[in-house]
N, C-alpha and C positions, 0 to 999 in steps of 0.2 A: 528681515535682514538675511543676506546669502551665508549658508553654511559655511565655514571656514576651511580652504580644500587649496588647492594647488592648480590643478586646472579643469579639475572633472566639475560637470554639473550638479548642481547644489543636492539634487535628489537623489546622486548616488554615493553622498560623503554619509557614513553610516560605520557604526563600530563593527568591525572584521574579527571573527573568531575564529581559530581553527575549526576546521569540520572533526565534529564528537565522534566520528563513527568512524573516518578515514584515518584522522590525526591517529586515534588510539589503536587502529590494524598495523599503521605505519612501525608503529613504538615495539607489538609484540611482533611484526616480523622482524624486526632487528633482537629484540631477546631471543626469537628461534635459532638466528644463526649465530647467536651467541652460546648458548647454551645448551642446543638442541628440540627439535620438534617434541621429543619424549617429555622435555624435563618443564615445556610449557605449556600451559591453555590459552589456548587464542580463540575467545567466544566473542568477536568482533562484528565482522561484515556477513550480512545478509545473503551468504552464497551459500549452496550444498555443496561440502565436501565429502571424501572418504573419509575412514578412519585416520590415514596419512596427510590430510588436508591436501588431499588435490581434490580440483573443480568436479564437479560431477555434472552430467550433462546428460541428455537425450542422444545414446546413441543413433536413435533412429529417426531422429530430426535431424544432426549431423549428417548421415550418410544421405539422406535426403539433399540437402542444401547442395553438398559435392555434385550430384548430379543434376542440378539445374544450368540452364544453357548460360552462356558468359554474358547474354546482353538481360536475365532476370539477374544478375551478378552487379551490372554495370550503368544500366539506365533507368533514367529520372521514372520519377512513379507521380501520376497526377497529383496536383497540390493538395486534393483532397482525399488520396489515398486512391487503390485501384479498388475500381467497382466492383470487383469480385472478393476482392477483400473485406471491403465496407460488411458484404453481407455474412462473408465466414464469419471474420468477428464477433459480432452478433451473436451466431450459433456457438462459439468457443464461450462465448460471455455466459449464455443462457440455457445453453443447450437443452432439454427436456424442455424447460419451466418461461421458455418464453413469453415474455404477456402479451396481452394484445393493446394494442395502440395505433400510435404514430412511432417507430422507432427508427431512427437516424444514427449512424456513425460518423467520426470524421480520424481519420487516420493523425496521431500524435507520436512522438519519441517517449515511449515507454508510459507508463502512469503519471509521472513529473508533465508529460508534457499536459495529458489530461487534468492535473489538478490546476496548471497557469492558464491552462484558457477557461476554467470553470470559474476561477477568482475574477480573470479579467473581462469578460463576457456576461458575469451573474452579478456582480455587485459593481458599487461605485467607489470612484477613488475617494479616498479617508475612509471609508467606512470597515467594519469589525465583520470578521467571518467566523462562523461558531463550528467550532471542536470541541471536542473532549478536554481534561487534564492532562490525561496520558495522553499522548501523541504523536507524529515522528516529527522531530524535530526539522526537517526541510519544509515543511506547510508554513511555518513563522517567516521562515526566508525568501518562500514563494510568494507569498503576502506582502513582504516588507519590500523586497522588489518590483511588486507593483502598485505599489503605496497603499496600502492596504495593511490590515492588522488582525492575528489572531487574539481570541476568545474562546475563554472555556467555560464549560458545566463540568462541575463531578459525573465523573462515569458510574463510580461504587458506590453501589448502598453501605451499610457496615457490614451485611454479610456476602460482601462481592457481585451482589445481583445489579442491573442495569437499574443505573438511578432516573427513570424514565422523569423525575418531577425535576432533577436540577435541570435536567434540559428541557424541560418545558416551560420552565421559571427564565430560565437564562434566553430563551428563541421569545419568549412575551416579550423581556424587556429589550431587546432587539429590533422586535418588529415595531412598537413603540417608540423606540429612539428613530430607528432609519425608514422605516414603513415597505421593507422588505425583510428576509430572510436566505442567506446562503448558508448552510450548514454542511459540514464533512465529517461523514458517519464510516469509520475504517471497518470494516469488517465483510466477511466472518477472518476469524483467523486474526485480528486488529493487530497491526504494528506498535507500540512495542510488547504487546503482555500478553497476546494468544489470545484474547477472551473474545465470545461471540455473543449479538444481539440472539435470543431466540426467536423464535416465529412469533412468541405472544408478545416479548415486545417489540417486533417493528409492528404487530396490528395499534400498541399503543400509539405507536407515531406514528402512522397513517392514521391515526383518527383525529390524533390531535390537529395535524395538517389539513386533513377535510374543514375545520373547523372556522379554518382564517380565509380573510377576502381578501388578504394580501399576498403578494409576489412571495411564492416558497418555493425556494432550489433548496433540494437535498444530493448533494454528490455523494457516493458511496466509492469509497474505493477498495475494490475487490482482487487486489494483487496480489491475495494471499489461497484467493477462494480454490484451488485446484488444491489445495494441502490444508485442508478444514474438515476432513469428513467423505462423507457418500458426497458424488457427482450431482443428484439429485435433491438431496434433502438440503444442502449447504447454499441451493439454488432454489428452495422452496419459497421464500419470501421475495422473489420477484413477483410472482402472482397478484400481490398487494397490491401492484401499483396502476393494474387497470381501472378504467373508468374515473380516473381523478378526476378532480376539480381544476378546469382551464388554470388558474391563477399559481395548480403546484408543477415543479418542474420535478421529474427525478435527471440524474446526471451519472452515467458509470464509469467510471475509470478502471479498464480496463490494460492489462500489463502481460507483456508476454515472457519478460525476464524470470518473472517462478516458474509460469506452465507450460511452459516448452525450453525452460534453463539457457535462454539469448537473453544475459543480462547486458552483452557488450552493443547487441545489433540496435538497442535503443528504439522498440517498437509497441506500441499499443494504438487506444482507442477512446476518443470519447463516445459518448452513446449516450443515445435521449430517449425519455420514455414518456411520452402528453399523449393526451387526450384530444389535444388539438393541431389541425392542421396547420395553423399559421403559425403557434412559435415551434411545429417541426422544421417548419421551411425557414424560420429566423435562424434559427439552431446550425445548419446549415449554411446560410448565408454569412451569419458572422465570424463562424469558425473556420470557416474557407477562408474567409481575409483574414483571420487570424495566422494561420500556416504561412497565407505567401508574407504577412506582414514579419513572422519569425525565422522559423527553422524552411519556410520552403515546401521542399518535398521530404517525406520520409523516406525508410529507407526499402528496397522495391525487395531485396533479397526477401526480408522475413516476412513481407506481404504475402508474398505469392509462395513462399515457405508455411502459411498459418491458412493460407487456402487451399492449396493442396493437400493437405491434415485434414479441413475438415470436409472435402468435397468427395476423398478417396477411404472408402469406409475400412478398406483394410489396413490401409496407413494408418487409419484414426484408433482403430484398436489396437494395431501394434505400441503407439504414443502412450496411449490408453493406459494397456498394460505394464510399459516401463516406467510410467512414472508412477502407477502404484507400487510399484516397488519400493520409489525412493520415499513415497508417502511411508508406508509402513515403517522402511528404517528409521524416518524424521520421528514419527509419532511413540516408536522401541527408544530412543534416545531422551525424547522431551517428556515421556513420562516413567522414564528410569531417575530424571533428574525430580522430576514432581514427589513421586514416589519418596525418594531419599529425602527431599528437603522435609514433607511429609512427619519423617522417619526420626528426624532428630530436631525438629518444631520451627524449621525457617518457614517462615510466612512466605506467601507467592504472589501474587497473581492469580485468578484462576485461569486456565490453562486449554480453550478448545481445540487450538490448531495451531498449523501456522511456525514460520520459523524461529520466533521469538518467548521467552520466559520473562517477567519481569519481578524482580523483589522490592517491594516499597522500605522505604528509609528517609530518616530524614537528612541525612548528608551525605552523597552520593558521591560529591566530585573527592572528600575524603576516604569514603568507604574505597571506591575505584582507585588512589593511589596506592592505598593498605594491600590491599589484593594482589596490585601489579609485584608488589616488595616480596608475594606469595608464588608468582609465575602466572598469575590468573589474571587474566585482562577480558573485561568487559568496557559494555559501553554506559556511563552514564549519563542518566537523565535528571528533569528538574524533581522528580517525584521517586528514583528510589534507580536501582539498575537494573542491564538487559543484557542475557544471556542468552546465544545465538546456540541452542541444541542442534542447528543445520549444520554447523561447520566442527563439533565438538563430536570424538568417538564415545558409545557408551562411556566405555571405562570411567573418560574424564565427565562426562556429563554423571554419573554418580558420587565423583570424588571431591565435585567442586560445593554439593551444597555445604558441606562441614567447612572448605577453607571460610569460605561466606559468611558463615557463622560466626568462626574465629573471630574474624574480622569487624562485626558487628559492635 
């Protein structure tokens, strides 16, 4: 029987919720100018700011962009990204710890665009894509819009380590049900809670996946990985993925919006990692018709902006350099908040990188109002709340675990 709708098609009548993340930034900029920037915390959206919550940015990626010619400004950039890009990419993705394979790009609009053609491309319509518990809430959306559904394993053991058995428990019965597997693995750095796989365990999942003789995509999305650590060690577990077995796919979602701070330019990257020639060149083929079937062309400025970065060694250091910068402030911020929560016995998350904190709870969307009644707006999730130490000056990122507490 057709969904009950008005004139839209059956498949897109579906319950509409505000966006968690946008809704609640909306809410505490209207308390800032009510009240004052001083007198509120706004640990909302996913950007770096100052301590005054302006945007922070790559000065020297900016003045880069300014001098680019009007027509890298103005014209279409091949459906499947420009060739000179496909390849920086890549080295932005890998840099040192490249592995060796088949490895393929296909130019997407930021991470988001990588995570809908890895859903749409890797699994079949009805079927379950496996995540975590914790997770960022757009994967369910991405999914549900292309009829598709998420699934989760527990990430935490009791003492916060990677629960390598619930997702080994949860991908059997998966591969079992559907006779594949698409799995999306966030990290290092994971959206919402900071925490990272170690090296020993993705060797767990890589072993486990050697194991099956079925279709295994594993997507990682690594949109945090430039604010996780050392350059190289945060990239050491690429290495794994050479010599797989034909039947496992890796998938990387790469995002330009944290590692060069163009969250508005809407640019990234899928990226393949086989062993084999022929689903390199699938990989390719189907994602190509995916682009002209969606968005088209991406967008040519930040192309030929993340090529010239990585082709130009002195620009690349200079990048390099400033954004260690903002790495360090992030890292003084996210664990003055750890620290403190620590200090007076609020439980966390464990905490590797990356823009996000998360506190488990079990009622979140009450906790999150109690808070706002405090000046403190975060973002709720199904599993506990997230506090953004990127957009939060120490000061408040120390002050807020006690409100939290209160609140609890």
């Amino acid at each position: 029987m057709r969904k009950k709708g008005i004139m839209a098609a059956s498949h897109s009548i579906r319950e509409i919720e505000p966006d968690r993340i946008f809704g609640v930034a909306k809410v505490a900029g209207d308390a800032i100018a009510k009240k004052g920037f001083d007198n509120v915390i706004n640990s909302t959206i996913g950007a770096l700011t100052d301590d005054n919550g302006n945007l922070l940015f790559l000065k020297s990626v900016m003045e880069h962009i300014r001098n680019l010619k009007d027509s890298d400004l103005a014209a279409y950039a091949p459906i499947a990204g420009l060739p000179e890009y496909l390849e920086a990419v890549k080295k932005a993705a890998f840099r040192d710890m490249m592995p060796d394979g088949y490895i393929k790009a296909i130019a997407t609009p930021g991470g988001s665009g990588a995570i809908r053609h890895a859903i749409w491309n890797y699994s079949e319509i009805g079927e379950k894509v496996l995540t975590s518990d914790w997770y960022w809430g757009p994967y369910s959306i991405i999914a549900r819009e292309h009829l598709r559904e998420i699934t989760t394993y527990t990430l935490f053991n009791s003492d916060y380590s990677f629960n390598f058995n619930s997702f080994k428990e949860r991908s059997d019965e998966l591969i079992k049900e559907q006779g594949r597997l698409l799995a999306i693995i966030n990290t290092p750095a994971h959206n919402p809670t900071g925490f990272s796989l170690t090296y020993d365990d993705w060797c767990k999942v890589v072993d486990y996946v050697k194991t099956k003789s079925e279709q295994i995509t594993i997507f990682i999305d690594i949109a945090y990985i430039d604010f996780s650590g050392g350059m190289s060690e945060a990239r050491r577990f690429f290495k794994l993925f050479e010599n797989l077995p034909e039947n496992v796919l890796i998938l990387v979602g790469y995002s330009m919006s944290k590692a060069f701070t163009l969250y508005g330019t809407r640019c990234g990257a899928l990226i393949s990692i086989t062993s084999s020639k022929a689903v390199s060149e699938e990989f390719v083929n189907v994602c190509t018709f995916s682009n002209r079937g969606t968005w088209s062309n991406g967008t040519r400025l930040a192309m030929k902006t993340l090529t010239d970065i990585m082709t130009k060694e002195e620009l690349l250091d200079k990048v390099d350099k400033e954004r260690q910068e903002y790495r360090e402030l992030l890292e003084k911020r996210a664990y003055a908040f750890v620290e403190e929560a620590k200090r007076i016995g609020l439980e966390t998350c464990p905490y590797n990188g990356g823009y996000f904190i998360s506190i488990p709870c079990d009622n979140p969307d009450e906790l999150a109002l109690k808070l706002r009644e405090k000046d403190l707006y975060l973002v709720a999730l199904n599993k506990g709340i997230r506090f953004a130490p990127c957009a939060v000056s120490m000061e408040k990122c120390i002050k807020s675990p006690s409100i939290i507490k209160s609140c609890l």
